[in-house]
DOBADREN-9289 format. One line per 4 residues: for each residue x, y, z of N, C-alpha, C. Coordinates in pm, whole numbers. Layout:
X,Y,Z,X,Y,Z,X,Y,Z ~ ...
***
This chain:
10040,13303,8193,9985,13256,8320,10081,13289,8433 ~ 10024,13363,8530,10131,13408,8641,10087,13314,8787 ~ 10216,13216,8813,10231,13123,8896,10294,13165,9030 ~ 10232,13125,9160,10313,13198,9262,10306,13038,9359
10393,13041,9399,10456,12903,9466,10518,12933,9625 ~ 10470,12850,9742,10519,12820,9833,10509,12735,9895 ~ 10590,12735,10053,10572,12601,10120,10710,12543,10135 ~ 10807,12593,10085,10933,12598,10099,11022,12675,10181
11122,12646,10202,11240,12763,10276,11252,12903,10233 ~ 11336,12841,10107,11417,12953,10062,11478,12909,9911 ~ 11482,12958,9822,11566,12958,9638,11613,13067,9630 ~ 11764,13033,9618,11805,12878,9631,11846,12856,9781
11861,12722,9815,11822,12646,9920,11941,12710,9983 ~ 11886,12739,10120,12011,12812,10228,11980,12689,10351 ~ 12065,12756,10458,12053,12671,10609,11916,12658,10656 ~ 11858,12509,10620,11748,12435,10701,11702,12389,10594
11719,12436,10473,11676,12364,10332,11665,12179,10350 ~ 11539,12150,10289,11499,11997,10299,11482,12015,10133 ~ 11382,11899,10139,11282,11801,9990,11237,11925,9926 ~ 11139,11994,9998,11052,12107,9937,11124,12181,9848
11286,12208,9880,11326,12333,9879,11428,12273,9735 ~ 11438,12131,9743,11531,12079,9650,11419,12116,9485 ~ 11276,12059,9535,11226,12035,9419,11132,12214,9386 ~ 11188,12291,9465,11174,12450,9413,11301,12409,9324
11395,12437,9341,11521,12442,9276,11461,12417,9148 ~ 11468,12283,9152,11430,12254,9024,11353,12236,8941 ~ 11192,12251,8987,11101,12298,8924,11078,12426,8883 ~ 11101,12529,8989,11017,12680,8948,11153,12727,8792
11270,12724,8829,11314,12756,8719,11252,12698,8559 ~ 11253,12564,8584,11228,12528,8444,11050,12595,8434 ~ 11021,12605,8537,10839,12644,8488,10889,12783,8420 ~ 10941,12825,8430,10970,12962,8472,11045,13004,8279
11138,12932,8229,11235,12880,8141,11085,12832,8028 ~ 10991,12812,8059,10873,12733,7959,10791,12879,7925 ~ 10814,13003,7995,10700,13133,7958,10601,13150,8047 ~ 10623,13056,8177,10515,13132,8273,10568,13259,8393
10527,13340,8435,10585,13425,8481,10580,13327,8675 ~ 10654,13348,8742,10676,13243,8842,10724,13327,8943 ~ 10669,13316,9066,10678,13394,9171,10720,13308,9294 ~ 10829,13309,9350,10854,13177,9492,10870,13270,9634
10814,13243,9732,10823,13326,9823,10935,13247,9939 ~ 11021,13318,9925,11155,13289,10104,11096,13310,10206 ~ 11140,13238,10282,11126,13318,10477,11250,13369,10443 ~ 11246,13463,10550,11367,13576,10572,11354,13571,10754
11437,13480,10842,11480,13486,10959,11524,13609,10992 ~ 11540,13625,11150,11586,13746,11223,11787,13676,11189 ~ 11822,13788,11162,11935,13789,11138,11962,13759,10982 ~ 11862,13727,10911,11935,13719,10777,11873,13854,10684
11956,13870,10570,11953,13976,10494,11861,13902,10309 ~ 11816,14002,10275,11777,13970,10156,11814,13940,10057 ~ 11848,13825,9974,11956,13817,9908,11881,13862,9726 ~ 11908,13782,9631,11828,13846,9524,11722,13801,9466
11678,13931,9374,11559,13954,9342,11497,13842,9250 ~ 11583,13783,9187,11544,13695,9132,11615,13576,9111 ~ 11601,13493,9077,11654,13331,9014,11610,13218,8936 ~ 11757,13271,8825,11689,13187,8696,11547,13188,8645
11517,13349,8701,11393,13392,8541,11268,13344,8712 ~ 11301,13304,8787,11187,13320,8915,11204,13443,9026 ~ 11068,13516,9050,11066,13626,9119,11083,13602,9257 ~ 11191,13647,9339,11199,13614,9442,11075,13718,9579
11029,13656,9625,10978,13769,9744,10984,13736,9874 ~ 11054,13812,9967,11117,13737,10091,11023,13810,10191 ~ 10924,13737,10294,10862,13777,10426,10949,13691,10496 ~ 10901,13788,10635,11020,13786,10757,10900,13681,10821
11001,13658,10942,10911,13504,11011,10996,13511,11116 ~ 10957,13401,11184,11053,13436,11337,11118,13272,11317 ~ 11204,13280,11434,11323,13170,11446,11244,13051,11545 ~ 11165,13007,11495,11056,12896,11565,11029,12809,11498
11060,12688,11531,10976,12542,11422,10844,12549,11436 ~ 10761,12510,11299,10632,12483,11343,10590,12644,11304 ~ 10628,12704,11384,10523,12811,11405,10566,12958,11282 ~ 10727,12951,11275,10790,12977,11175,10691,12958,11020
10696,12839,11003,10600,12813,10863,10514,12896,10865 ~ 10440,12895,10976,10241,12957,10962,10237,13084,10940 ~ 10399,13182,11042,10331,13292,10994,10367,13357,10839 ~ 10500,13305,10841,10510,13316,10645,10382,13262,10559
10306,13146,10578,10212,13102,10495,10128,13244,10483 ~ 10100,13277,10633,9980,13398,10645,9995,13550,10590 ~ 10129,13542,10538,10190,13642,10501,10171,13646,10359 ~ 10207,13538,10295,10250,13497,10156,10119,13495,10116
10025,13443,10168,9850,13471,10130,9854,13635,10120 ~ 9890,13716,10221,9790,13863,10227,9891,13956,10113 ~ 10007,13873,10048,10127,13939,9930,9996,13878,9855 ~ 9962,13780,9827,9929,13702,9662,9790,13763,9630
9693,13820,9754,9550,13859,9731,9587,13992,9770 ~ 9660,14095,9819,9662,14220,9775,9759,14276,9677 ~ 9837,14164,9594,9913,14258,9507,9914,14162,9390 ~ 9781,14087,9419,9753,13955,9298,9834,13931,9204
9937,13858,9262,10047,13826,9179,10043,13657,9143 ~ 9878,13609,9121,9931,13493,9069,9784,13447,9004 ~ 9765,13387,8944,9598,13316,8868,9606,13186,8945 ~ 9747,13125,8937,9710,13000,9034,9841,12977,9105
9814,12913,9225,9908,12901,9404,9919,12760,9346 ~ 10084,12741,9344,10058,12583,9410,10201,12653,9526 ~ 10129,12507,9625,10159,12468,9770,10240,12373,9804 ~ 10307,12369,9841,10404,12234,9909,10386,12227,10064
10344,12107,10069,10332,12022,10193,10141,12092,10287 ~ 10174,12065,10408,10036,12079,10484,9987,12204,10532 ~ 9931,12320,10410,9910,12414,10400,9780,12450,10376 ~ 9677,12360,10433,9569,12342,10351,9493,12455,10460
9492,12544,10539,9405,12658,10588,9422,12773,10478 ~ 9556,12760,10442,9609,12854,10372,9512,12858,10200 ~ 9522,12743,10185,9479,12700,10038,9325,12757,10070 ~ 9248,12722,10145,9140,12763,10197,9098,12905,10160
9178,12996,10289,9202,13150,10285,9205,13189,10083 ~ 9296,13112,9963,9341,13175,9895,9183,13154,9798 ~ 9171,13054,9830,9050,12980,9765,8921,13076,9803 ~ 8913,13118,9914,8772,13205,9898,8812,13352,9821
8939,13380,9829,8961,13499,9738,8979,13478,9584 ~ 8942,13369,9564,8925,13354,9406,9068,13262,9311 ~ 9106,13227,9434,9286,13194,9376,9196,13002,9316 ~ 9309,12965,9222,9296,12853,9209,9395,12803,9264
9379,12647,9319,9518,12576,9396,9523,12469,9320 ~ 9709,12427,9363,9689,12331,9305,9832,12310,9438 ~ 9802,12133,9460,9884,12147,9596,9956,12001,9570 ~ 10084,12037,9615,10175,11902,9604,10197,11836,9786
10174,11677,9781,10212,11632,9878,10306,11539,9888 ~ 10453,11578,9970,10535,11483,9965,10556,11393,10076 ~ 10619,11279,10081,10639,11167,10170,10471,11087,10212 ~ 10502,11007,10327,10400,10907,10356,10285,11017,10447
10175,10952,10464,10076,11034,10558,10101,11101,10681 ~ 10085,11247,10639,10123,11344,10768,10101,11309,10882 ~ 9941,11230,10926,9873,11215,11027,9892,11072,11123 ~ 10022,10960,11038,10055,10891,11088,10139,10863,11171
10260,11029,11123,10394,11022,11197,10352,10994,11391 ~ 10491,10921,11417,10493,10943,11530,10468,11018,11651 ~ 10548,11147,11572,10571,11239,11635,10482,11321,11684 ~ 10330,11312,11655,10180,11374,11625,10148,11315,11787
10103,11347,11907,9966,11322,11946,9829,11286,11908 ~ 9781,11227,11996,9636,11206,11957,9587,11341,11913 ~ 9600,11435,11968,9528,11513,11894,9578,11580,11841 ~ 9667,11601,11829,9750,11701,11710,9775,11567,11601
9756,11444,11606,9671,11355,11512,9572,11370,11393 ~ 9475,11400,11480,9361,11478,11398,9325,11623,11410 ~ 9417,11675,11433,9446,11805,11376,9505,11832,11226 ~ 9601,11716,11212,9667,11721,11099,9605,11596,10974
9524,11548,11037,9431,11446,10917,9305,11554,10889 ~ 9231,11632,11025,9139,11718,10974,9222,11836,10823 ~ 9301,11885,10843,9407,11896,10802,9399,11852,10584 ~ 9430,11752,10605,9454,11707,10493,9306,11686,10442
9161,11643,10510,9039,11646,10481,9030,11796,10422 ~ 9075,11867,10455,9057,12054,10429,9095,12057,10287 ~ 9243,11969,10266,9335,11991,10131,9252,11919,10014 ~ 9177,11843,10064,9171,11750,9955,9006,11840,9865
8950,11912,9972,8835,11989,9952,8880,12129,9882 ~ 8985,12180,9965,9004,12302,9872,9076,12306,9719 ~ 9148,12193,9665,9224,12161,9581,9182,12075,9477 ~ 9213,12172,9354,9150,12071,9266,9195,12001,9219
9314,11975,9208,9421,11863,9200,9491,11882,9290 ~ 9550,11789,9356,9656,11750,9450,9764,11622,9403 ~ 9900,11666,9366,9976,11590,9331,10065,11516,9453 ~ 10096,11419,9425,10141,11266,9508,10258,11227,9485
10376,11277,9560,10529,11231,9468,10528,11087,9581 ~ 10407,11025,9642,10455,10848,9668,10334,10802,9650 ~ 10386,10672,9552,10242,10599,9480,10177,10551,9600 ~ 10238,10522,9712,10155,10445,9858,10081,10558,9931
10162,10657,9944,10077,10770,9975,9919,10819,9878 ~ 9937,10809,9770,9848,10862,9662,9694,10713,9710 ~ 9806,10589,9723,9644,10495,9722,9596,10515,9831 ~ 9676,10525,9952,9560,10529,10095,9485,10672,10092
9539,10784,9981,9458,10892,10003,9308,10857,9920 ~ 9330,10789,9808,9211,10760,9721,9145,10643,9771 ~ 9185,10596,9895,9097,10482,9972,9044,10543,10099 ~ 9099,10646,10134,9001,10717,10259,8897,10817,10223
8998,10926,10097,8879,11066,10046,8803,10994,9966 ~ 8802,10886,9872,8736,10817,9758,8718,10953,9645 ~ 8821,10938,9558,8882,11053,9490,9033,11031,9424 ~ 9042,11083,9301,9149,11063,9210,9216,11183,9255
9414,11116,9250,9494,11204,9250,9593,11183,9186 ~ 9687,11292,9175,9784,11265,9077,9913,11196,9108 ~ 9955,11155,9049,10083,11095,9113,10198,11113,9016 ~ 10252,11241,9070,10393,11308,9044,10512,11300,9094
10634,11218,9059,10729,11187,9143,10831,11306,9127 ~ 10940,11303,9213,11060,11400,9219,11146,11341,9109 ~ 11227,11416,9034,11303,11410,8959,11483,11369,9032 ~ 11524,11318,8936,11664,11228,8936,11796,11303,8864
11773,11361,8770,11889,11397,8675,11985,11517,8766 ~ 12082,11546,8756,12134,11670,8841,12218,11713,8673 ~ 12177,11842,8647,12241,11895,8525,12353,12019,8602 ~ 12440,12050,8495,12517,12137,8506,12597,12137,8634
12622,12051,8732,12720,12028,8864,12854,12041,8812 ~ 12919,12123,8930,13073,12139,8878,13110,12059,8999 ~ 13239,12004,8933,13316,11943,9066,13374,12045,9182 ~ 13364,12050,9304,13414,12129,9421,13553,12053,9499
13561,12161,9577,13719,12127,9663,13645,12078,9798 ~ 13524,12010,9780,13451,11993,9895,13543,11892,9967 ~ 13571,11816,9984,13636,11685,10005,13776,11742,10050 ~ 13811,11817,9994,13977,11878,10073,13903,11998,10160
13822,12041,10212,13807,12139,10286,13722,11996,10408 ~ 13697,11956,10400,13626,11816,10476,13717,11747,10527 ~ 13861,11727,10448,13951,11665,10500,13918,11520,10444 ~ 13864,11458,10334,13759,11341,10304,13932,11294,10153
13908,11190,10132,13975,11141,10010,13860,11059,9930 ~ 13835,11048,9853,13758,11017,9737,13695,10839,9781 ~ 13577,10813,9756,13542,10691,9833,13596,10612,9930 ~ 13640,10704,10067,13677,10694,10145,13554,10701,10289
13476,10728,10235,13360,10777,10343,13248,10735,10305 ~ 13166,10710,10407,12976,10706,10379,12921,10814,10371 ~ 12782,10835,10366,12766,10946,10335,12602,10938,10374 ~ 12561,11049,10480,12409,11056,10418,12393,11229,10465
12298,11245,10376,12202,11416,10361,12087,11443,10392 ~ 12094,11535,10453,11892,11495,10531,11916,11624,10694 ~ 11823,11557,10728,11763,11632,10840,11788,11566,10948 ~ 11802,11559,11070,11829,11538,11184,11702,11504,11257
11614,11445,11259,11474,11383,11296,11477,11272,11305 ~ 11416,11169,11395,11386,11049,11389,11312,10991,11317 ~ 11268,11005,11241,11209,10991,11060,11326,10895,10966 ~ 11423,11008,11000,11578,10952,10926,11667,10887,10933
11653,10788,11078,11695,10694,11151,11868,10653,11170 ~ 11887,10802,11174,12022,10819,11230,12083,10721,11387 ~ 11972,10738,11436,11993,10659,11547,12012,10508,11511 ~ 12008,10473,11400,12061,10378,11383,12191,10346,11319
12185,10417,11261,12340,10450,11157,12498,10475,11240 ~ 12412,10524,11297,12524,10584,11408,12578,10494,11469 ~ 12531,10417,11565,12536,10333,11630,12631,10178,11555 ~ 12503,10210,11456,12592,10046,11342,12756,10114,11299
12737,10253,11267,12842,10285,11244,12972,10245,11330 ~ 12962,10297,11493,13035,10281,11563,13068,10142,11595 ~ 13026,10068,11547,13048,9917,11545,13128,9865,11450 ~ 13102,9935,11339,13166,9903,11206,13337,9901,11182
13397,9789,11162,13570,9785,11150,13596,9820,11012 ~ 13613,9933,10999,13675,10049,10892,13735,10173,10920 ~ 13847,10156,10789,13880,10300,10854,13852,10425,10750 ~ 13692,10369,10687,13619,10493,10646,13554,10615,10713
13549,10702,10656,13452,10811,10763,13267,10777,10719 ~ 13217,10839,10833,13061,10886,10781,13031,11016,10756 ~ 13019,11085,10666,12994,11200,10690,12827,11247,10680 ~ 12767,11325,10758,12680,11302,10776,12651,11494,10767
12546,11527,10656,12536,11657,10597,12350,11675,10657 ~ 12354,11793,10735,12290,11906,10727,12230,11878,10884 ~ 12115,11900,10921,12062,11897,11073,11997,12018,11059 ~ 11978,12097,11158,11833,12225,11204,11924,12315,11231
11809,12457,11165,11887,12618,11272,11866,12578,11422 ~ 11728,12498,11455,11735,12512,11597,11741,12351,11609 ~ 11863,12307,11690,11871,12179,11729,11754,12158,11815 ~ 11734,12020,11797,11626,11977,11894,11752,11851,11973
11717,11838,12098,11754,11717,12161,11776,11595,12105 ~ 11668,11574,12033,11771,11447,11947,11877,11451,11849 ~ 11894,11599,11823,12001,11592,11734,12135,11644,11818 ~ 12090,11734,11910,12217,11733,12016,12271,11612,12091
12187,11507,12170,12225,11383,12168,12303,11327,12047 ~ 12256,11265,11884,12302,11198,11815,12517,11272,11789 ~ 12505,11445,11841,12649,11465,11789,12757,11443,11959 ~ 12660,11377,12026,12766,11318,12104,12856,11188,12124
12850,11143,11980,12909,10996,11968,13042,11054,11975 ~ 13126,10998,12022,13307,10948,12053,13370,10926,11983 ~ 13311,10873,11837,13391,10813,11713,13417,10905,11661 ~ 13580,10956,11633,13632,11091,11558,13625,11019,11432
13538,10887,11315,13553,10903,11213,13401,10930,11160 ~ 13361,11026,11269,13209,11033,11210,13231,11191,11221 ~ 13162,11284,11087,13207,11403,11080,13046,11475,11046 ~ 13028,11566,11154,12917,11628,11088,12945,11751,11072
12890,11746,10922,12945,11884,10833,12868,12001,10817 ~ 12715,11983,10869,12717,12110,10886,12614,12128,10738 ~ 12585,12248,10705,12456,12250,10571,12548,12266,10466 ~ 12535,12171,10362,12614,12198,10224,12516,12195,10132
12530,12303,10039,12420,12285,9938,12499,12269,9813 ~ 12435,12306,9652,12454,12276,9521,12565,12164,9467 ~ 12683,12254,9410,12752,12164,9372,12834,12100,9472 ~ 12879,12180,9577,12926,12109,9673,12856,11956,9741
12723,11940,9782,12674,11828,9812,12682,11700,9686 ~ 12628,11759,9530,12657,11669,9426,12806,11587,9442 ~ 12905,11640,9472,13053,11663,9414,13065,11543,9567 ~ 12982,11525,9698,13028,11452,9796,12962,11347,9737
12811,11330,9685,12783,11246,9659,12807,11111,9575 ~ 12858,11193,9454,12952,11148,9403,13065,11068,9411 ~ 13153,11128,9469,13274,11059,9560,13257,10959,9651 ~ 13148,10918,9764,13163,10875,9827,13131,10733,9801
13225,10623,9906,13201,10516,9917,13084,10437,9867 ~ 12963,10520,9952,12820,10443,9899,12723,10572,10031 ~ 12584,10570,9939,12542,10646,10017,12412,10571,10139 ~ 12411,10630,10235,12336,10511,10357,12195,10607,10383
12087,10543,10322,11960,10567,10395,11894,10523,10425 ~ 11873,10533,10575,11830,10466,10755,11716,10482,10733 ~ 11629,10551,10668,11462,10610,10724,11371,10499,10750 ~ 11284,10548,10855,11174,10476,10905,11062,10508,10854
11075,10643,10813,10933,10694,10731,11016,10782,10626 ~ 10918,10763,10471,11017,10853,10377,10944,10836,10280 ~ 10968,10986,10238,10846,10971,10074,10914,10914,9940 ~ 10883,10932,9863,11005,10938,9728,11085,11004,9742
11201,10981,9842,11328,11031,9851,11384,11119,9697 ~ 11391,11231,9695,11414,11312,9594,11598,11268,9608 ~ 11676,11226,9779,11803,11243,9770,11827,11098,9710 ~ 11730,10987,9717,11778,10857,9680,11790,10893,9544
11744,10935,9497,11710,10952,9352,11808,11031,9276 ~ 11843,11123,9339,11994,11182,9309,12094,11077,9292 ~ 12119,11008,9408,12246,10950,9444,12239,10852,9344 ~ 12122,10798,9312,12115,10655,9266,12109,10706,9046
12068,10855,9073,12126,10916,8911,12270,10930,8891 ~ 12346,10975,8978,12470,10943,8930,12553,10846,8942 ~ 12441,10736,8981,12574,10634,9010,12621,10562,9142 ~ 12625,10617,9255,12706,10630,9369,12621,10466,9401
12664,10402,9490,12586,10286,9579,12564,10306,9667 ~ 12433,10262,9700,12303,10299,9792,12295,10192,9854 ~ 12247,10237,10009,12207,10133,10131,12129,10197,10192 ~ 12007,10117,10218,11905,10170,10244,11784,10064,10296
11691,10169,10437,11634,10053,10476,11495,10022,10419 ~ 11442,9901,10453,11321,9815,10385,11237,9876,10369 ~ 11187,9971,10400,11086,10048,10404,10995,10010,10250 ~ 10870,9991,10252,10860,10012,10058,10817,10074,9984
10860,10212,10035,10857,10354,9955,11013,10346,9921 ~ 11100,10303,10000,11228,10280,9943,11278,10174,9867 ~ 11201,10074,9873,11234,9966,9780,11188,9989,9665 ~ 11045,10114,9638,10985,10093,9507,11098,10159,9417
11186,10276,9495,11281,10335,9388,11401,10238,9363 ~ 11408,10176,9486,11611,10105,9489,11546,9979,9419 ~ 11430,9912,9341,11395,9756,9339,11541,9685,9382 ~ 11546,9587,9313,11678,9460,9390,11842,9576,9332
11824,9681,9312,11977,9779,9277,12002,9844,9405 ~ 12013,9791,9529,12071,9885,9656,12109,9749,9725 ~ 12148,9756,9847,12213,9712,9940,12080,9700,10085 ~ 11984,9650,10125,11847,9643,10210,11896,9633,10343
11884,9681,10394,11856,9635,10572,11719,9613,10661 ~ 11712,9572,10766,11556,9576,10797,11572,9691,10893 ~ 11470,9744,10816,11394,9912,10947,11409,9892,11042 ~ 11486,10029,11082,11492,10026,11245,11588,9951,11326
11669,9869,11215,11740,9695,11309,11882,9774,11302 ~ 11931,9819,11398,12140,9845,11411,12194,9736,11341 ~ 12199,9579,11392,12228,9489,11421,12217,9472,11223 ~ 12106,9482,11158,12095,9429,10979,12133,9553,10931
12185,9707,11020,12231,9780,10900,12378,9789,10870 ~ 12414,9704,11057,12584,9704,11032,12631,9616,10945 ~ 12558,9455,10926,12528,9354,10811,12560,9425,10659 ~ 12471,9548,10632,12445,9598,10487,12574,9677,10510
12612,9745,10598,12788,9809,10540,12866,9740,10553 ~ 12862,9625,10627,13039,9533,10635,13017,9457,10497 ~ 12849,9428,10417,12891,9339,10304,12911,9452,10198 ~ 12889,9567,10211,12936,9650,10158,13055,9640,10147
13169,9647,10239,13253,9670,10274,13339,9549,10159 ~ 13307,9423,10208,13293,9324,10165,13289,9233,10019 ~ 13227,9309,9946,13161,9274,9835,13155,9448,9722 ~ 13276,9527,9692,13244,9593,9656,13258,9663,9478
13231,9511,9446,13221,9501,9249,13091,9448,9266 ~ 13038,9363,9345,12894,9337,9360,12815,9465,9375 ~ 12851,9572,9476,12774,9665,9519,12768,9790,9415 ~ 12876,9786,9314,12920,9892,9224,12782,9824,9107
12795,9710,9070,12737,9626,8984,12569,9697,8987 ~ 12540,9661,9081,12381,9721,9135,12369,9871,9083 ~ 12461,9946,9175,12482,10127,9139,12488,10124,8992 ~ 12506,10100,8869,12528,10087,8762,12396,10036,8712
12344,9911,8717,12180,9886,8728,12126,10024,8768 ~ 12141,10086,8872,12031,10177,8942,12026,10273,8830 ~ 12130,10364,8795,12148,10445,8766,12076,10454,8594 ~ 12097,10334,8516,12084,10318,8384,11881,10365,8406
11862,10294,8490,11696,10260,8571,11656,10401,8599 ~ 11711,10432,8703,11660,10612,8696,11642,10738,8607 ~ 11756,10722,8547,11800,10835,8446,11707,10847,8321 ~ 11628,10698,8295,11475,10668,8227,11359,10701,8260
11410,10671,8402,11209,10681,8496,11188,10748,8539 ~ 11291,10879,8549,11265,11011,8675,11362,11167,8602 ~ 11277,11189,8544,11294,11306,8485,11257,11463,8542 ~ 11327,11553,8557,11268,11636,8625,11201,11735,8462
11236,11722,8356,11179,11782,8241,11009,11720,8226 ~ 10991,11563,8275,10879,11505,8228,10795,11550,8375 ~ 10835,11575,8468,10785,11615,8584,10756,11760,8559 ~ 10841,11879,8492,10776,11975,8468,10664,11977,8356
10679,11880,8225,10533,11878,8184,10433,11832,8277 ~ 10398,11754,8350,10287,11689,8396,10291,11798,8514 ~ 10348,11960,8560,10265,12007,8644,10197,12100,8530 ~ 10264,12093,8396,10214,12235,8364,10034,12165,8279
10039,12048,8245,9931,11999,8255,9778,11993,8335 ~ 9831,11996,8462,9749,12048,8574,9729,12171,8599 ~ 9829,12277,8550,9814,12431,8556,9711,12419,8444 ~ 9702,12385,8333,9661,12420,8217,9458,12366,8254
9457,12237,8293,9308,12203,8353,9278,12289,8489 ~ 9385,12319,8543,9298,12412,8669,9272,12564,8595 ~ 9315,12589,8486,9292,12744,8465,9210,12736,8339 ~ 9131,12609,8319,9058,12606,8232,9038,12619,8068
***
């Protein structure tokens, strides 16, 4: 069965790499490692070069795209369609994230889909207009029609979809385990000493509620650092604002990927996630597989992974997240105690091996 996959950055994950790009990593190889032949398509930006042809047994194929948010995605999607139906390199597309014109386009040429959706409802974010609102719910009405399964890595996401389309979906979470990580000199090139620092990984959006972290941070009487990993090729204003804080113990580092990010995670103090909106955090799920202690806000897509094993603040509040690091600070055989709970808890419930059976399950009913 020849599988062709997008909706992602880039494999392996380069500068702007998110969620999508974590759970390429680690899905297409192992699909790939099981005997299906597996095809992942890169953007290739102005200024970058092609790197290789393949990875870990997945075919790499890189279309060019321009240096634009938003608009960047569409024309790779439109690209990666007119590769898969003129040089039919696949029996079935699966999709990551809100690609559903695309799924459409592949779907009248005979492709079967099968489409993964991560985090809470596209059409709720903030950040949407009224009508670019229902642009992006018409949107997901499109996905749910062209797709014959659509997988759900958040159980809250999966019920309001089967309470609006009235329709079964799957509900596939992100995987936890991190295999084969080597330890790095990350931490001496950072200038960092070993649980000496906070730590969070992510994107630079108000989604991720840095604007709060920050802030509690600079309040906070320690003489730990925050280090705070990754942000955009193209800054947006709120992330140029957030790197004008004054506090030299807040360090932003800039995009770290593989073993280097494991090897911080690891090390650090405890790891802090602010979000206001957030799917099944694929990074909580990391952090909270090896161990590290987690703080994180109420949200209850985040409570369903951290149950009573994290450290809670209330969404959105500076004032209850500076609370959750000073008792951090505070209390830290209590907070280790939990991380140890978490970890025993994950390393059971979130498999990225049991996650690659249950897609190849759905490959196997969509191809009949």
């Amino acid at each position: 069965m020849r599988i062709a996959s997008f909706g992602f950055r880039s494999l392996p994950p380069a500068n702007g790499s998110a969620g999508a790009d974590k759970f390429a990593l680690e899905f297409l190889p192992r699909l790939a490692a099981r005997g299906y032949k597996v095809t992942g398509y890169n953007r290739l930006y102005p200024g970058q070069k092609k790197g290789q042809a393949s990875f870990k047994g997945v075919e790499i194929v890189y279309l060019k795209t321009i240096n634009k948010s938003g608009i960047d995605s569409i024309i790779h999607s439109f690209k990666v369609c007119w590769h898969i139906i003129t040089r039919n390199t696949a029996d079935i597309v699966h999709i990551q994230g809100n690609n559903a014109l695309f799924a459409l386009i592949l779907k009248i040429f005979g492709k079967k889909i099968i489409m993964s959706i991560d985090g809470g409802p596209e059409w709720e974010r903030p950040k949407w207009n009224y009508v670019m609102g229902k642009l992006v719910l018409a949107n997901a009405y499109l996905a749910v029609w062209t797709s014959r399964y659509i997988a759900i890595d958040n159980v809250f996401t999966k019920e309001l979809f089967e309470k609006k389309f009235k329709r079964k979906f799957e509900f596939i979470s992100f995987g936890s385990e991190i295999k084969d990580a080597q330890e790095t000199d990350i931490l001496r090139r950072l200038g960092l000493e070993k649980e000496e620092y906070f730590l969070f990984v992510g994107r630079f959006i108000p989604d991720k509620g840095l604007q709060y972290l920050i802030p509690a941070f600079e309040k906070l009487t320690t003489e730990k650092k925050l280090v705070l990993v990754g942000g955009s090729p193209n800054p947006s204003e709120f992330e140029i604002t957030l790197k004008k804080t004054n506090d030299s113990k807040i360090i932003f580092a800039g995009f770290i990927y593989g073993d280097d990010t494991v090897t911080l995670m690891k090390k650090a103090y405890a790891y802090v996630q602010p979000s206001d909106i957030e799917g099944l955090s694929p990074v909580m799920l990391s952090v909270m597989g090896l161990g590290t202690p987690l703080i994180c806000s109420d949200i209850k897509e985040n409570k369903y992974i951290a149950h009573e094993d994290a450290l809670l603040f209330k969404k959105s509040d500076t004032a209850s997240l500076l609370t959750a690091l000073e008792l951090s600070l505070s209390d830290r055989c209590g907070h280790l105690q939990l991380a140890a709970k978490a970890k025993t808890r994950i390393l059971k419930e979130y498999s990225w091996e049991t996650i690659t059976d249950q897609y190849i399950e759905l490959f196997k009913k969509t191809a009949g």
